[in-house]
N, C-alpha and C positions, 0 to 999 in steps of 0.2 A: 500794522499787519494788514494785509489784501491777502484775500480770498484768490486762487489762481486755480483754471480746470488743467493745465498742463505744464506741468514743471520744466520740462527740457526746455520748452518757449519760450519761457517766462526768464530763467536764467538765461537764455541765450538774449532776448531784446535788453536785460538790466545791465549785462556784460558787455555790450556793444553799445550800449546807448551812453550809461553812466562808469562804466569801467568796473564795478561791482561782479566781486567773488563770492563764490558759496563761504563763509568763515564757519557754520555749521549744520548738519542736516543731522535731524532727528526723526526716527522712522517709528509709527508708533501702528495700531492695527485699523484703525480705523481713517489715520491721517498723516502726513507726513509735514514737520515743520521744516523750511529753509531759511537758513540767514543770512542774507547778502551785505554786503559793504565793502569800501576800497581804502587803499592807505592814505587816503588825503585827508581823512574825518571820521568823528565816533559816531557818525548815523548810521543806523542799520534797518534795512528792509525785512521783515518778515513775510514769507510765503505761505500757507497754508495752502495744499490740499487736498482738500475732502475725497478720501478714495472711493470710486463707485459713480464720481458725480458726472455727470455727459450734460448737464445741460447748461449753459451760460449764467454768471449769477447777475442778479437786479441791481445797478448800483443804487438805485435811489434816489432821495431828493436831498440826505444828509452829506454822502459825500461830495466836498468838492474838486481837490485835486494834493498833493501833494509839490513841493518845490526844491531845485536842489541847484544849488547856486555853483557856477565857471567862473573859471579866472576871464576867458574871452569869449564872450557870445558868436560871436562872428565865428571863429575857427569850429568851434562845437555846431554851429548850426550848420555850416560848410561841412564838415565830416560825417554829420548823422545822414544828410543830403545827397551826399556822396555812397555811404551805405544805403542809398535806398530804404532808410527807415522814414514817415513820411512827416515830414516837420511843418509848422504852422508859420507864418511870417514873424519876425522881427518886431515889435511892439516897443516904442519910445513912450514910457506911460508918465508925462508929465504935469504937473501940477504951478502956478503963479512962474511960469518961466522957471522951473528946477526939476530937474530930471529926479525922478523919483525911482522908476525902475526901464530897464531894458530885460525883456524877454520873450517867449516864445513856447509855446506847447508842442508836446508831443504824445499820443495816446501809445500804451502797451496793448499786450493780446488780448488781455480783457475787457479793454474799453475803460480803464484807467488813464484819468489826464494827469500830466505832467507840466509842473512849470519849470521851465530850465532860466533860471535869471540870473545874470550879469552883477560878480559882486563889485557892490556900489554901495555906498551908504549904509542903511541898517543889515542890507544883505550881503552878508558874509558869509 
């Protein structure tokens, strides 16, 4: 679950970034829950937000990012690129000569980073 000040925003960067649909919204008086996820996987994003709130929230020093793994780095980096969403470089994170991970960051509206990694070995 992430904290989000603007819903429409927030659904629209998840939906265009990671292909993520609303699967449920709960409206309640003080806050509104959203459930994002797409048909490739049972992960699911939770949205909350706080109605009333205008001001930006603190990520802190606990969070660090979430991650969510593509069949092809290259074409996903190519297409997010191409939407003008603003993506970080291509990273070969290797270790004793073995590729360990290929990926790449990207931040949402809230200043939420995202790892987008290349499945490969443990990441699937």
């Amino acid at each position: 679950m992430i904290r989000v000040l603007d819903e429409a925003r927030s659904v629209d960067f998840y939906g265009k970034v990671f292909g993520f649909d609303v699967a449920d919204r709960l409206d309640f008086e003080t806050f509104t829950l959203v459930y994002l996820s797409n048909a490739e996987d049972n992960f699911e994003l939770e949205l909350t937000i706080n109605k009333g709130r205008t001001d930006p929230y603190v990520l802190g020093d606990g969070y660090g990012h979430i991650a969510v793994s593509v069949a092809d780095i290259e074409a996903e980096h190519s297409r997010l690129r191409d939407a003008e969403i603003e993506v970080g470089k291509i990273v070969d994170f290797n270790r004793d000569g073995y590729l360990l991970a290929r990926f790449f960051f990207v931040t949402d509206p809230d200043g939420y980073r995202i790892e987008v990694l290349q499945r490969h070995g443990r990441f699937r």
